[in-house]
C-alpha positions, 0 to 999 in steps of 0.5 A: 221433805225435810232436810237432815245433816249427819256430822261426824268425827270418825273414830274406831274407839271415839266417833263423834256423830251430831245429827241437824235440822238444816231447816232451822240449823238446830242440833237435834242429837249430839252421841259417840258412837258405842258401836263402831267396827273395830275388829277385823279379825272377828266376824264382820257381819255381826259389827257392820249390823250392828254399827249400822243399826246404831246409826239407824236407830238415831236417825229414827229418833230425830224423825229422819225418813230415808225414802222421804227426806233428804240426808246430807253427811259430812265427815272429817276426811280420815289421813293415816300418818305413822299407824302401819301396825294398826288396823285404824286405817282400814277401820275408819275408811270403811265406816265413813263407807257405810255412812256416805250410802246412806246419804243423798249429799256427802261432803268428807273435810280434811282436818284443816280445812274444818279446823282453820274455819274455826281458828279463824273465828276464835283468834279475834277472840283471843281463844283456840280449839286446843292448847298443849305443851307445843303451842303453849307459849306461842298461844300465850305470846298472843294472850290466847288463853281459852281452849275450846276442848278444855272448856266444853269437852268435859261438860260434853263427856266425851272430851273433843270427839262431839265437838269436833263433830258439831264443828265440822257440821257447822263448817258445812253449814256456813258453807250454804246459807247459815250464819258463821260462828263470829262471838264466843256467844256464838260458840257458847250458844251452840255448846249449850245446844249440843249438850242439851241433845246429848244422848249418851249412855249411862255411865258403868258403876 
């Protein structure tokens, strides 16, 4: 039996998913999601079929066998705030659903959980995940100047979706047994290995 992690970051328009090898901690695929349900004022059937084919079909790729392996997910745990008249808070729920009934193991992180794992690391080292227009200057007082999402998010090609995803994956695995991100070699080193298992598709001319 081989033990395989699905980490996501859920999205109806981006949904990071980066798939692992919990044996050796190995990123085997790192994706967004081209499938989503989106639209529940079209047929359901034909988007949950497809969104699930999708999942599947990445699972095959990485040699993932449901009836003799063993599969953890682990998701951001999706917080609606201020989206009344969008159908995302009903989107996003129900394909973190779907997900988790393929899983033997599950594990749903709100955002700052995952998010203070990492920031925790990153501050000794003078780096955080995002800098913006509000925290420019509070950033810059204490000299942080590297953002994780501008330095990797372009090379990744899908801005934060994929990074948030590896990170939430790593999140659950400093939590049973694999070392935690402590350098910024630790996190070059593991950009590097998610951009090598990117499988996206080709871009549109």
């Amino acid at each position: 039996m081989r033990k395989f992690l699905l980490s996501g970051d859920p999205g109806v328009a981006n949904f990071g998913l980066v798939l692992w090898d919990l044996e050796s901690g190995k990123c085997l695929l790192a994706t967004k999601l081209q499938h989503a349900i989106s639209d529940l004022t079209a047929e359901f059937q034909p988007q949950l079929d497809s969104f699930l084919a999708e999942v599947q079909k990445h699972l095959d790729s990485v040699g993932y066998n449901s009836e003799d392996d063993y599969l953890v997910v682990a998701l951001e745990r999706f917080i609606a705030r201020g989206m009344r008249t969008s159908s995302t808070p009903e989107l996003i729920p129900l394909m973190m659903g779907v997900l988790v009934t393929l899983a033997d193991e599950s594990h749903l992180y709100i955002a700052a959980t995952w998010k203070g794992y990492v920031n925790r690391a990153l501050k000794p080292l003078k780096a955080t995940l995002q800098i913006n227009a509000k925290n420019k200057d509070a950033m810059l007082k204490h000299d942080i100047r590297l953002s994780i999402y501008k330095k990797y998010g372009r090379r990744l090609g899908t801005g934060g979706h994929i990074i948030d995803a590896a990170l939430i994956g790593k999140h659950y695995m400093s939590l049973n047994g694999f070392n935690r991100l402590t350098t910024i070699a630790d996190f070059k080193n593991l950009f590097k290995e998610v951009q090598g298992a990117l499988c996206l598709p080709a871009k549109k001319r």
